[in-house]
TIVOVO-259816 format. One record per residue (C-alpha): residue in three letters; z, y, x. Coordinates in nm, 4 decimals, always signed. Example, Ala and Ser with C-alpha at 12.3 -4.5 7.8 and 13.67 -1.06 7.14 Angstrom:
REM residues 2
<pt 'Ala', <+0.7800, -0.4500, +1.2300>>,
<pt 'Ser', <+0.7140, -0.1060, +1.3670>>,
REM end
This chain:
REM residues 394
<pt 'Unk', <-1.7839, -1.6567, +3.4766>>,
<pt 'Unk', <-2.1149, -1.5897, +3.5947>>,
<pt 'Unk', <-2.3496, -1.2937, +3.4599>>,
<pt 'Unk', <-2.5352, -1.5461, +3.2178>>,
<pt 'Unk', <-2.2596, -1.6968, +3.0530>>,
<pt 'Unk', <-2.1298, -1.3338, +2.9895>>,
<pt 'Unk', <-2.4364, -1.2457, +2.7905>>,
<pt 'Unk', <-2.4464, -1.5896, +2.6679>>,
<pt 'Unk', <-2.1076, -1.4912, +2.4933>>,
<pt 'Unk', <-2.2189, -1.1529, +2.4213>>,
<pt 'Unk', <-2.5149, -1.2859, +2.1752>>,
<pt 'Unk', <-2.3186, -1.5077, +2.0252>>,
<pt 'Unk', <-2.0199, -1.2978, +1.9462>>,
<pt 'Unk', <-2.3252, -1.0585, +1.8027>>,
<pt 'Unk', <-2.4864, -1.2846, +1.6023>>,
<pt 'Unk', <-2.0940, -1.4152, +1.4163>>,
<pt 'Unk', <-2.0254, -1.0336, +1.3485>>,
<pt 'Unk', <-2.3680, -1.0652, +1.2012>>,
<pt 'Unk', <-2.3274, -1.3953, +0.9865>>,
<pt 'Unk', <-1.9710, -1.2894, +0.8689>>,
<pt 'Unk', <-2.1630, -0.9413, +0.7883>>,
<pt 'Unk', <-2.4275, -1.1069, +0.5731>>,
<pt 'Unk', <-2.1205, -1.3070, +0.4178>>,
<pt 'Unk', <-1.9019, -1.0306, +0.2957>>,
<pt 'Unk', <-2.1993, -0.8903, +0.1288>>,
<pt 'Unk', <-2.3007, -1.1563, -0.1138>>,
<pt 'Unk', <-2.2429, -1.2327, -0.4388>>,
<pt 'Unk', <-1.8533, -1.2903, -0.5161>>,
<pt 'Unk', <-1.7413, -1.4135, -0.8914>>,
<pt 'Unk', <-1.4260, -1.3102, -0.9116>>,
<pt 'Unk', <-1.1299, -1.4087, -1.2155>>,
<pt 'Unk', <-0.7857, -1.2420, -1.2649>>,
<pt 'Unk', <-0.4965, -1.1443, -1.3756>>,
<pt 'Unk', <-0.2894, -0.7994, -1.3885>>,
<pt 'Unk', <+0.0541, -0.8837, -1.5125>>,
<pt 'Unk', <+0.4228, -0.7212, -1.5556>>,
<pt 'Unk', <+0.6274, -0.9233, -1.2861>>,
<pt 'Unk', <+0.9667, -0.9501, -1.4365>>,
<pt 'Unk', <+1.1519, -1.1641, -1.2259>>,
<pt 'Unk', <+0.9405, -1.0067, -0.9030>>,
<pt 'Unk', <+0.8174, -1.3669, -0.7621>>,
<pt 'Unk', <+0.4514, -1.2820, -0.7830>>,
<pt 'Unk', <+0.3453, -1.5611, -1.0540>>,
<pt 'Unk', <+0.3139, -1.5064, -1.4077>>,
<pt 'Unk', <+0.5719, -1.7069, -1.5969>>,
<pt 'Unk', <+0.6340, -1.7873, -1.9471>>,
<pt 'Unk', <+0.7017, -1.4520, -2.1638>>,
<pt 'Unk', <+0.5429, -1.2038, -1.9040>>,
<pt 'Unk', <+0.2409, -1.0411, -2.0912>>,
<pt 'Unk', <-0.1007, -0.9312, -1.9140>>,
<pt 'Unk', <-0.1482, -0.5430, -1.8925>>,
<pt 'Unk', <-0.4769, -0.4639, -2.0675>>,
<pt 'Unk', <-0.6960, -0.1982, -1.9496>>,
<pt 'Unk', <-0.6097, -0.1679, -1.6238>>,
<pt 'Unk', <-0.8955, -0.0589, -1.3843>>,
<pt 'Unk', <-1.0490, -0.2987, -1.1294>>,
<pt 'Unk', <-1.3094, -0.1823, -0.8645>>,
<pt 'Unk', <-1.3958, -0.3155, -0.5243>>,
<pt 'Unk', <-1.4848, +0.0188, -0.4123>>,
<pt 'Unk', <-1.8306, +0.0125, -0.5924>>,
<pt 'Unk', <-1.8362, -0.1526, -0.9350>>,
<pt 'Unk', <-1.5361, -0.1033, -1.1662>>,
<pt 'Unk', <-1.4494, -0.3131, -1.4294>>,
<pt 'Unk', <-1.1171, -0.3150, -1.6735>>,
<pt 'Unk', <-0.8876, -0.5910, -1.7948>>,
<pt 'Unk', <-0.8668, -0.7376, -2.1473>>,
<pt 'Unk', <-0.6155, -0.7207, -2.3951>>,
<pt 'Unk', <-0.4205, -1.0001, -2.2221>>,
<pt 'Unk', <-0.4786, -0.8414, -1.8867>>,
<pt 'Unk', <-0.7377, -1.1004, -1.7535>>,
<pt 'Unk', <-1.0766, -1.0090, -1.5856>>,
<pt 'Unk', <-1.4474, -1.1234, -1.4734>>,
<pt 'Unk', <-1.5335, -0.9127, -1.1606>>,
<pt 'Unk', <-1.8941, -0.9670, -1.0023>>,
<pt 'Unk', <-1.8693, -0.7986, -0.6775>>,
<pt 'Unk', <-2.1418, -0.7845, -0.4509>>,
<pt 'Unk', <-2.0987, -0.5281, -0.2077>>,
<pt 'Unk', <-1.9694, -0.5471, +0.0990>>,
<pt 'Unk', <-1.6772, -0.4133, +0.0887>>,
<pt 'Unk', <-1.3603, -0.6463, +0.1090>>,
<pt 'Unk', <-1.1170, -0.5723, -0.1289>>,
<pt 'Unk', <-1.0342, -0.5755, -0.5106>>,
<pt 'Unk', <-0.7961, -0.2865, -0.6289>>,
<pt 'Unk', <-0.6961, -0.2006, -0.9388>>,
<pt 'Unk', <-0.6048, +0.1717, -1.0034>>,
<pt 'Unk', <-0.2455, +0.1709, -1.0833>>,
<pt 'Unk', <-0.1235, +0.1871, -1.4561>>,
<pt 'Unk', <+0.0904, +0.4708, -1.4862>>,
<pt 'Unk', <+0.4433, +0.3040, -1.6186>>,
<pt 'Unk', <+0.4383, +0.0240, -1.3436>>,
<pt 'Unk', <+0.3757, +0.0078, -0.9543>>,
<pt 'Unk', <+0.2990, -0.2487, -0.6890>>,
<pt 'Unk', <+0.0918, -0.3420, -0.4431>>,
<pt 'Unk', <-0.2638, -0.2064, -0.5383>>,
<pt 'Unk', <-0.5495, -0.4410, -0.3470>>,
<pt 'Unk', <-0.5917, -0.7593, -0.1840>>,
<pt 'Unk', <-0.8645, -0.9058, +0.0145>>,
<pt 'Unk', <-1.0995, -1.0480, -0.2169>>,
<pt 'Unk', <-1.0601, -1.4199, -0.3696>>,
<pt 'Unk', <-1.2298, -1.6192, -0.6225>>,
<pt 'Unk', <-0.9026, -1.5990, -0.8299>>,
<pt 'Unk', <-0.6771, -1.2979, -0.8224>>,
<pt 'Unk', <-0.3527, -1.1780, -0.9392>>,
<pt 'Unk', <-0.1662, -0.8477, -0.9359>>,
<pt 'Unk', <+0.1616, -0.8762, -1.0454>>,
<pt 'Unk', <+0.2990, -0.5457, -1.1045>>,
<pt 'Unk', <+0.6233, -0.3942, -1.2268>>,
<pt 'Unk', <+0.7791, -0.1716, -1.4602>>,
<pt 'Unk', <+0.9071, +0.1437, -1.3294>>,
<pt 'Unk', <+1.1794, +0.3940, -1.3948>>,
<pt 'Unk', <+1.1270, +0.6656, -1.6686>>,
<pt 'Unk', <+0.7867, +0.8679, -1.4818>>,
<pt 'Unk', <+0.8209, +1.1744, -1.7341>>,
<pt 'Unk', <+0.9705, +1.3789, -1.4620>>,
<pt 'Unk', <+0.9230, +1.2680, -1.0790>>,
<pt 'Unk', <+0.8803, +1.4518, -0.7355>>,
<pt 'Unk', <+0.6397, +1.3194, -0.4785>>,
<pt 'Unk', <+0.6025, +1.4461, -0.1230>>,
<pt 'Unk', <+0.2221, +1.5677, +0.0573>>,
<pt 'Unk', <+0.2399, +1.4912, +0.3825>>,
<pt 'Unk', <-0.0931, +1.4857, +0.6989>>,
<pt 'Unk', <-0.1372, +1.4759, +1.0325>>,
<pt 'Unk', <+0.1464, +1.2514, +1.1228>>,
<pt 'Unk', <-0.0748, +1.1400, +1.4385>>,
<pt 'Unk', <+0.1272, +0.8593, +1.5485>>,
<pt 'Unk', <+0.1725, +0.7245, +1.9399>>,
<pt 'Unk', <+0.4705, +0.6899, +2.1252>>,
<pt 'Unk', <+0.4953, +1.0299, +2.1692>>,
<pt 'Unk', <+0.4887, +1.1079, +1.7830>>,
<pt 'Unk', <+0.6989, +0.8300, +1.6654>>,
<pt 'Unk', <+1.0047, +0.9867, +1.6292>>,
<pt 'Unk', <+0.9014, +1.2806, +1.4787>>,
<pt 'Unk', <+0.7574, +1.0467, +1.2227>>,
<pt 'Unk', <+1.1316, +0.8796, +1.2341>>,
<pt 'Unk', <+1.2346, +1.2180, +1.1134>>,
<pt 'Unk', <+0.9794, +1.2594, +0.8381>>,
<pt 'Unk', <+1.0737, +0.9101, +0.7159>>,
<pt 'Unk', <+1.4435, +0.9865, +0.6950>>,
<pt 'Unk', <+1.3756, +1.3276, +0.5538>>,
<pt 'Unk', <+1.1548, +1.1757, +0.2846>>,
<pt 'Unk', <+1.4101, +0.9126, +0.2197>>,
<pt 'Unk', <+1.6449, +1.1620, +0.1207>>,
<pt 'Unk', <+1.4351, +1.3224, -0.1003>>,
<pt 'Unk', <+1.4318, +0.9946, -0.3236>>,
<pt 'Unk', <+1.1005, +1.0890, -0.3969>>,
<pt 'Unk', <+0.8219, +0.8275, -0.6408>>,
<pt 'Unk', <+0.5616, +0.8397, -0.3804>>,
<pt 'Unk', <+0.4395, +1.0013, -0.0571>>,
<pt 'Unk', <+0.0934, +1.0751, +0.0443>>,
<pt 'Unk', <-0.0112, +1.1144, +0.4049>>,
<pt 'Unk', <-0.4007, +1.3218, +0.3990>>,
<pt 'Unk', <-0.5077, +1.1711, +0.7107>>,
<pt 'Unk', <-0.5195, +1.1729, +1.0948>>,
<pt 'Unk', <-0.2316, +0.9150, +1.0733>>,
<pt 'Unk', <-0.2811, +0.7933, +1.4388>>,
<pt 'Unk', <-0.3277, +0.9997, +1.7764>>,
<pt 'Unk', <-0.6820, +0.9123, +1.7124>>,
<pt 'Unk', <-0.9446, +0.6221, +1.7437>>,
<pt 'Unk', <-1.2507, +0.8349, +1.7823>>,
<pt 'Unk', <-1.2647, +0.8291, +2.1571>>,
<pt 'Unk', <-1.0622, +0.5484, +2.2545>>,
<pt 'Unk', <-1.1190, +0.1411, +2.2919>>,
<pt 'Unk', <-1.0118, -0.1254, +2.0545>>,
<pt 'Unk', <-0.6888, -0.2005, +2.2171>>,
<pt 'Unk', <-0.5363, +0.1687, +2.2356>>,
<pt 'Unk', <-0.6875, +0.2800, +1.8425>>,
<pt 'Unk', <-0.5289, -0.0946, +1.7497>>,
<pt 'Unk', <-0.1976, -0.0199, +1.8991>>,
<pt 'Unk', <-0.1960, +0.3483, +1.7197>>,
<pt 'Unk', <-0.2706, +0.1586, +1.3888>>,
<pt 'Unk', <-0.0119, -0.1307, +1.4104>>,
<pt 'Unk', <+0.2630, +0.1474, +1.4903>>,
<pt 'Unk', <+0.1527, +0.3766, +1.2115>>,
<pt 'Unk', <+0.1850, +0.0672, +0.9956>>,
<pt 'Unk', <+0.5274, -0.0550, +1.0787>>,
<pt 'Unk', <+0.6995, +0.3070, +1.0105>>,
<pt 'Unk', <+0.5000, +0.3361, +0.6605>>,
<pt 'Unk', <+0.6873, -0.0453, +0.6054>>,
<pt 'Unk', <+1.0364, +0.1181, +0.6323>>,
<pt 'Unk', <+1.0011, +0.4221, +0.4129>>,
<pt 'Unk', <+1.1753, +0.3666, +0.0684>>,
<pt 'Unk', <+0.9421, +0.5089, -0.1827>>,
<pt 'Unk', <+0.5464, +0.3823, -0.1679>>,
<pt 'Unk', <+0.3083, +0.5628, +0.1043>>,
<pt 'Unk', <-0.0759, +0.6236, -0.0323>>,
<pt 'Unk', <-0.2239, +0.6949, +0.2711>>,
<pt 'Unk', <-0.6082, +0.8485, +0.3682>>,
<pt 'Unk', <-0.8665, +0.8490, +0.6204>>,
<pt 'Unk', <-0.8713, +1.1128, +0.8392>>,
<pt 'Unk', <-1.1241, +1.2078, +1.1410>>,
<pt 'Unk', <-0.9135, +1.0494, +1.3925>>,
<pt 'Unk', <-0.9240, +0.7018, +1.2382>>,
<pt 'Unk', <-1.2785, +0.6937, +1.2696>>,
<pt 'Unk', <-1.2771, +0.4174, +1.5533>>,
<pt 'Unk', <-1.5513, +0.4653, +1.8314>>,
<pt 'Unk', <-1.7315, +0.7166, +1.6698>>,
<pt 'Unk', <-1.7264, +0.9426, +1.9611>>,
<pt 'Unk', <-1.8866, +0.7068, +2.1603>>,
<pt 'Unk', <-1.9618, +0.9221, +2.4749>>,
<pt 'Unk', <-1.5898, +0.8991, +2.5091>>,
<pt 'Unk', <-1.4909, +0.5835, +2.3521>>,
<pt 'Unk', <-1.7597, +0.3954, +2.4919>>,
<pt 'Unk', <-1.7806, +0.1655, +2.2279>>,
<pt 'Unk', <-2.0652, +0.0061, +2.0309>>,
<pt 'Unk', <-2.1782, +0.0580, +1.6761>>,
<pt 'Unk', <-2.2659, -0.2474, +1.6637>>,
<pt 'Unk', <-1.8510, -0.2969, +1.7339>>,
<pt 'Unk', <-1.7135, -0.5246, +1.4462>>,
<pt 'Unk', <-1.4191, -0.2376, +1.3606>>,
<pt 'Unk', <-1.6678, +0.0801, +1.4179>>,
<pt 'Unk', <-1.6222, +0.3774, +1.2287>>,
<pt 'Unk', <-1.4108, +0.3283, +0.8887>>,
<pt 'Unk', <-1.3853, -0.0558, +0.9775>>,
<pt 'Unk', <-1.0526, -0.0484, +1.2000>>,
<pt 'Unk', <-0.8830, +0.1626, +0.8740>>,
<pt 'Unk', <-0.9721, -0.0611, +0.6092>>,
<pt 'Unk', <-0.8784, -0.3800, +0.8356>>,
<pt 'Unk', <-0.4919, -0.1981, +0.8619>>,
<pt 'Unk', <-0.4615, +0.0178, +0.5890>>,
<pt 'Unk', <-0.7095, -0.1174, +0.2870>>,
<pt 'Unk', <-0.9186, +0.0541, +0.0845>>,
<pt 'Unk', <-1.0363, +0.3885, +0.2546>>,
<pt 'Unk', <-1.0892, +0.5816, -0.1214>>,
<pt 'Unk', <-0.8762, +0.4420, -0.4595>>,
<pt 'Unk', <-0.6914, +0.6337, -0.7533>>,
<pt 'Unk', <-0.3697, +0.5737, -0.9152>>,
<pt 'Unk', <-0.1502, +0.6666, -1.2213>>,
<pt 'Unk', <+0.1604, +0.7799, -1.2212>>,
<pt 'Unk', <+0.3492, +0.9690, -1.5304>>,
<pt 'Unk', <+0.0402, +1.0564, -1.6913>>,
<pt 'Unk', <-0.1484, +1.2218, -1.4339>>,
<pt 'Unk', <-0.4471, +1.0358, -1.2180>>,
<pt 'Unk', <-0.4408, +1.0543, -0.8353>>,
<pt 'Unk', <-0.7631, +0.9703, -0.6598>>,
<pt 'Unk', <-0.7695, +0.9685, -0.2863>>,
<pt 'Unk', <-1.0734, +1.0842, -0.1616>>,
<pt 'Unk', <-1.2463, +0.9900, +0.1433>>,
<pt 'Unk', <-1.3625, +1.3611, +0.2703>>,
<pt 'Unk', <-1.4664, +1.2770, +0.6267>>,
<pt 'Unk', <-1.8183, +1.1186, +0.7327>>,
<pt 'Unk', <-2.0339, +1.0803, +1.0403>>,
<pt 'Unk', <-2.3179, +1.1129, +1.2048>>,
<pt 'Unk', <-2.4188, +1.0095, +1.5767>>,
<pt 'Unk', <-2.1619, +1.1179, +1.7424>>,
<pt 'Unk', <-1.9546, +1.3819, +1.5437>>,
<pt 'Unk', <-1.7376, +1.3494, +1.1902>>,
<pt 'Unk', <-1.7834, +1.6073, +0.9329>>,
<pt 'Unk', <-1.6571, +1.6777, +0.6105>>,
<pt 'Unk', <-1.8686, +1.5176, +0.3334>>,
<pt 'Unk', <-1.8396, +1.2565, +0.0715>>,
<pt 'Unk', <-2.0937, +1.0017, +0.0792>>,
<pt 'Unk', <-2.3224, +0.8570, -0.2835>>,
<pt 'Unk', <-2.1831, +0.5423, -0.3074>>,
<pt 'Unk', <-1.8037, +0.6727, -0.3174>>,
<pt 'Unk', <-1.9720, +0.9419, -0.5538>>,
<pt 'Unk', <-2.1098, +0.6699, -0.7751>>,
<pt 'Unk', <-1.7611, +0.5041, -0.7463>>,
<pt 'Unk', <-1.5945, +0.8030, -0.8910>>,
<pt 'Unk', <-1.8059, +0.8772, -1.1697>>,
<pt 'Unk', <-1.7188, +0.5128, -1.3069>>,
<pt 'Unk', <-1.3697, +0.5217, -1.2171>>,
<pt 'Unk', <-1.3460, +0.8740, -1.4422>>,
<pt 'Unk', <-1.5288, +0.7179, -1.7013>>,
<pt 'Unk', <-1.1822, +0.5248, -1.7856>>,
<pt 'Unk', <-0.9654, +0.8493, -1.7710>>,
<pt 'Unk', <-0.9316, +1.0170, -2.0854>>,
<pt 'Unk', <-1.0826, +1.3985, -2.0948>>,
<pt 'Unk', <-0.7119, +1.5369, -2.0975>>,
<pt 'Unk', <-0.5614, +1.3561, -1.8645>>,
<pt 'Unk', <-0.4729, +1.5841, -1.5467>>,
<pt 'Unk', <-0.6254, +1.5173, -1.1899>>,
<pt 'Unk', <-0.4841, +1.5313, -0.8474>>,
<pt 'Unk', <-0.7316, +1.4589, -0.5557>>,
<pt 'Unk', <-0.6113, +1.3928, -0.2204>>,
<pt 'Unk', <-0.7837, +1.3520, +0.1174>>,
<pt 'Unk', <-0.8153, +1.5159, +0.4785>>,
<pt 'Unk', <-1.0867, +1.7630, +0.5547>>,
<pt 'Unk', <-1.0268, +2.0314, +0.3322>>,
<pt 'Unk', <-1.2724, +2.1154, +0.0166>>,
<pt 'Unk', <-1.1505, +2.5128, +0.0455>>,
<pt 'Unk', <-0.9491, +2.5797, +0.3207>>,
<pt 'Unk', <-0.8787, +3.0139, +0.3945>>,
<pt 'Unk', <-0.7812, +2.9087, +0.7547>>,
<pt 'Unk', <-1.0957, +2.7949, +0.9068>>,
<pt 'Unk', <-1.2079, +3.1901, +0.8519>>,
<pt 'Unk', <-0.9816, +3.3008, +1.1596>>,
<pt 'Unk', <-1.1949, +3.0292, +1.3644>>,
<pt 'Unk', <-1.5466, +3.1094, +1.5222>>,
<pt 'Unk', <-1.8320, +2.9266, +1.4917>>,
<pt 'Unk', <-1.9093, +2.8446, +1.9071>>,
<pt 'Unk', <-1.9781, +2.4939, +1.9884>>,
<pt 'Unk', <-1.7126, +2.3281, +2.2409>>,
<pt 'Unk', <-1.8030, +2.1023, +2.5390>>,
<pt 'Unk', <-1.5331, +1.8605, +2.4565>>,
<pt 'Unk', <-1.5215, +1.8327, +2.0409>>,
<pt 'Unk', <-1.8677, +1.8850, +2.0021>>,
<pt 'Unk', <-2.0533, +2.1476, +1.7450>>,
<pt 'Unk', <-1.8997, +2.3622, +1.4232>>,
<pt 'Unk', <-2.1766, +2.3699, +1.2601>>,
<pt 'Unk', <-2.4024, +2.0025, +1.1612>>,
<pt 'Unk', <-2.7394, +2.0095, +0.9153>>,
<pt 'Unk', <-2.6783, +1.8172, +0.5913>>,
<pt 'Unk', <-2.9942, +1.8005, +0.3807>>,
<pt 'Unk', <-3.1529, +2.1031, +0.5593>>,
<pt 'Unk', <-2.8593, +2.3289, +0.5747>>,
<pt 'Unk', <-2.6020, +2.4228, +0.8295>>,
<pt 'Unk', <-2.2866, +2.3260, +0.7060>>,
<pt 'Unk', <-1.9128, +2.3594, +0.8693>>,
<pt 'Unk', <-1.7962, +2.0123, +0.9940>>,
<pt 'Unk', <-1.4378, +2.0940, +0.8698>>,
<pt 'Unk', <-1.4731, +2.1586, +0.5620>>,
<pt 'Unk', <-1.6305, +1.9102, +0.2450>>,
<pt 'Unk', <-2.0217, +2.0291, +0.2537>>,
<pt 'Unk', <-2.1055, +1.8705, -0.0903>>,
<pt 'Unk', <-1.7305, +1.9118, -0.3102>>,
<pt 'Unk', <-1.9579, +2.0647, -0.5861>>,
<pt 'Unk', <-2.1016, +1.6887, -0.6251>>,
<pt 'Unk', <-1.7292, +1.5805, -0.6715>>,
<pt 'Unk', <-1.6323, +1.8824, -0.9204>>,
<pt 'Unk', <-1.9247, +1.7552, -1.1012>>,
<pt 'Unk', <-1.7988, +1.3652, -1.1377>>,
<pt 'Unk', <-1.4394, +1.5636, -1.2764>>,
<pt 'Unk', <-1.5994, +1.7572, -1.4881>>,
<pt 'Unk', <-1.4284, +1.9597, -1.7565>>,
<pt 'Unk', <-1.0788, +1.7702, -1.7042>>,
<pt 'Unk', <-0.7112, +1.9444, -1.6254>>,
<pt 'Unk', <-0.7666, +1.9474, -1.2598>>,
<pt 'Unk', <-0.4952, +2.1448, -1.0970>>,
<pt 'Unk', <-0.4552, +2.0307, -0.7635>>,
<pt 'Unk', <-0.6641, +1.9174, -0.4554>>,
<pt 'Unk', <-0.4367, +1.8258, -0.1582>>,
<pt 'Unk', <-0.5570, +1.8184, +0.2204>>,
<pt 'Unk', <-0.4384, +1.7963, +0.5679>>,
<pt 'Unk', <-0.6948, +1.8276, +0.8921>>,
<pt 'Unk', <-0.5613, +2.2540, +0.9608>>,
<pt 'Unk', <-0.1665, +2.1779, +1.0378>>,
<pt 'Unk', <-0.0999, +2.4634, +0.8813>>,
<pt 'Unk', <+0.0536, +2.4267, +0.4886>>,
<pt 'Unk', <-0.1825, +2.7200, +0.3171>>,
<pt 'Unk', <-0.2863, +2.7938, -0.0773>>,
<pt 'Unk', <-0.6530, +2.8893, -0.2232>>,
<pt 'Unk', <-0.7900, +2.9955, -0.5663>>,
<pt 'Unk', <-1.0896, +3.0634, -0.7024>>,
<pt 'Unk', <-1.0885, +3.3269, -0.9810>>,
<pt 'Unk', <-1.2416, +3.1469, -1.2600>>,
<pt 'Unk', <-1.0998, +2.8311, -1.1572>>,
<pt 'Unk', <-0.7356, +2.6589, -1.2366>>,
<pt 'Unk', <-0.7123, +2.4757, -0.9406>>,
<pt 'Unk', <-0.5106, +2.4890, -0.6238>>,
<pt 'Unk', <-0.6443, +2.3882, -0.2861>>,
<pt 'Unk', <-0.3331, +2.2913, -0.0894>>,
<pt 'Unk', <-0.2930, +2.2156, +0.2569>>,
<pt 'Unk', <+0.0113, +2.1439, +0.4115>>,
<pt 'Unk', <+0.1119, +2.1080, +0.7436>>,
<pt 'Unk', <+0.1227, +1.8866, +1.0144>>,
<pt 'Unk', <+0.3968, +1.6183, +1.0995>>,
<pt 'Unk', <+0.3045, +1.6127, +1.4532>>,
<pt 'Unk', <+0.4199, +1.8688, +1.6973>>,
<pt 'Unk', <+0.5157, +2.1188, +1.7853>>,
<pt 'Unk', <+0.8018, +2.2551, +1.5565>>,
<pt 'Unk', <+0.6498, +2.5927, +1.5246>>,
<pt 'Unk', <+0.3831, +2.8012, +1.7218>>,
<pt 'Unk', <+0.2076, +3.1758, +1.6516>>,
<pt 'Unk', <-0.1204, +3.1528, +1.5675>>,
<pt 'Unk', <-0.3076, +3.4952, +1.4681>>,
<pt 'Unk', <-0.0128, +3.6621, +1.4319>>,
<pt 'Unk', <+0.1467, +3.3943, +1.2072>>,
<pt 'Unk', <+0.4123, +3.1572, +1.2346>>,
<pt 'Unk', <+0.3251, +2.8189, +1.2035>>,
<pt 'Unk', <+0.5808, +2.5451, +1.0990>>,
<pt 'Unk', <+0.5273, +2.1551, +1.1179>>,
<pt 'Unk', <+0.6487, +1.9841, +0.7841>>,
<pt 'Unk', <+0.5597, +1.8702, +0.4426>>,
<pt 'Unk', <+0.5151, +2.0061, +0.0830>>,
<pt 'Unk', <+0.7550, +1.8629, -0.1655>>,
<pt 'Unk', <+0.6100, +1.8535, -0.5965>>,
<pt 'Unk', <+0.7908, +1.8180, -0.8639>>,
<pt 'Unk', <+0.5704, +1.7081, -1.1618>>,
<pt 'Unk', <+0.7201, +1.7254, -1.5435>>,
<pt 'Unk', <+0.5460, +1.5787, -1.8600>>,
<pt 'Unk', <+0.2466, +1.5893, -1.6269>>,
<pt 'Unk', <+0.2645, +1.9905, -1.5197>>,
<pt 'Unk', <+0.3531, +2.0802, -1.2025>>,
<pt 'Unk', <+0.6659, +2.2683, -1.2290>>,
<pt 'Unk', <+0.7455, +2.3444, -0.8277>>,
<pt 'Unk', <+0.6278, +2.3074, -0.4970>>,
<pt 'Unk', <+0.8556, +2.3733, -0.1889>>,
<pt 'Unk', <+0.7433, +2.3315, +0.1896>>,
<pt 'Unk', <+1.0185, +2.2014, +0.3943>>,
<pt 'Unk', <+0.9696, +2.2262, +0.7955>>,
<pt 'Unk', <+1.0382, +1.9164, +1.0167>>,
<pt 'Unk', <+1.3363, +2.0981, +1.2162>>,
<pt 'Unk', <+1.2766, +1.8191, +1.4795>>,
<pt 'Unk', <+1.4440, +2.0195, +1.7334>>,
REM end
């Protein structure tokens, strides 16, 4: 192929990324259905009622179904999935890609008064990983646990690879979270950031799967909430970007998002966040602040102001969207190392846990360091215990 016909190809794979661009991002009118599923073949048959007031968003706008579960969605942004955040008393599968007519069939679960879920993070799959993540699976199995979150960095990485390698990370990552038992709400982490680091990866921005792209075309919606026995899980995305390094920040459109997603959570109803750079995190004060050839600075300006990358610069915007409600947990990954905080004046508990990736166990400032996961167990909405378990992969 001669030099012509390669940039005659180049343009015009440019300018289809562009058009298909342009069409994600207009107007959408979208009808549907959220219904309880009781024979479990996805249609809704004769006797099985719509669920009304379920929440609908497509990561912008939210809306909520009527009292026979049906709903008008306008979306226009260009985002491309509908989700619905999760009734507690039924689960499912939580988003498609968007349609003109859409159904969610959902079904009803097993008594979710009492219920242990596992926090999970830095599984950071490859070949080399995979069968610690093997472990973790068979571990969490055992555990017969509702749900499992993963906060992030659920791939060696994308940042500084091509499309083929971060691809391969992602379709592997995938097919273990298809064999665990129990559902796996998963979030973005730094290393699924495709390209970003593009003195490394040496890909474009202009890249159809750049940045956050790549996760949502694998792994759906990159920030959503739940219910589950009475408490509201949102999963935050915590990690941002700017030329060529990630930080820890939550941008205004998934700030708008929350506000209107907590404007259909009642006032008492108890709130879990989860996502991967850390709002509070004690650790990062054994770390200096010295920039590094390879990862890049500690330190980035955010609206005038040196801020650390690794930590959320702007959580006060999201305590302010939660607002006066039971908030007593805030899960995070991104340290590998499973650590508490408190505030005085505050009743909630900034939790990281540890890392699934290796190794087993190593010293770090004097401390012992253990690769695992946090088990909860949750009653009538209160969390009554949480246990770290290490990995013993060896």
């Amino acid at each position: 192929m001669s030099r012509s016909q390669k940039i005659r190809l180049l343009l015009l794979g440019l300018m289809l990324f562009s058009i298909h661009s342009s069409l994600e991002a207009q107007h959408m009118e979208i009808k549907g259905i959220v219904f309880e599923d009781n024979n479990g073949n996805g249609l809704q048959d004769r006797g099985e009622k719509g669920i009304p007031n379920v929440v609908i968003s497509d990561q912008v706008k939210t809306t909520i179904t009527d009292d026979t579960g049906k709903f008008v969605f306008t979306s226009e942004g260009e985002f491309p999935y509908l989700f619905i955040s999760q009734p507690s008393g039924y689960t499912g599968t939580y988003y498609y890609k968007k349609t003109t007519d859409m159904t969610f069939p959902l079904h009803k679960s097993k008594d979710q008064s009492r219920f242990a879920f596992i926090h999970a993070s830095d599984t950071h799959v490859d070949a080399t990983s995979l069968p610690r993540m093997v472990r973790f699976r068979e571990m969490a199995d055992s555990l017969n646990v509702a749900f499992v979150l993963i906060t992030g960095d659920l791939i060696r990485d994308a940042l500084r690879v091509n499309e083929a390698t971060a691809s391969e990370y992602y379709r592997m990552f995938v097919q273990e979270v298809e064999k665990f038992k129990s559902p796996v709400y998963a979030g973005v982490g730094n290393h699924e950031l495709f390209g970003v680091e593009r003195d490394k990866s040496l890909v474009s921005m202009e890249h159809p799967f750049y940045g956050k792209k790549m996760f949502r075309h694998y792994l759906g919606p990159n920030y959503y909430s739940f219910n589950y026995g009475g408490i509201h899980f949102i999963s935050i995305d915590g990690v941002a970007y700017q030329n060529l390094y990630y930080y820890g920040g939550v941008d205004e459109t998934q700030l708008a998002w929350l506000e209107t997603d907590l404007e259909h959570v009642g006032v008492q109803t108890p709130i879990i966040t989860f996502n991967h750079i850390p709002f509070i995190s004690s650790g990062f004060s054994f770390q200096n602040f010295e920039n590094d050839t390879f990862y890049g600075p500690q330190l980035l300006k955010q609206k005038n102001k040196l801020e650390h990358r690794h930590i959320v610069y702007n959580f006060d915007e999201v305590q302010k969207r939660i607002g006066e409600r039971p908030y007593p947990l805030a899960l995070a990954g991104h340290y590998h190392a499973a650590q508490t905080s408190t505030i005085l004046g505050s009743n909630t508990e900034f939790s990281q846990t540890s890392a699934i990736t290796g190794p087993d166990h190593f010293n770090y400032h004097g401390f012992e360091i253990y690769s695992g996961f946090t088990l909860y167990e949750i009653e009538e909405g209160k969390i009554i215990s949480s246990t770290f378990i290490p990995l013993n992969f060896k």
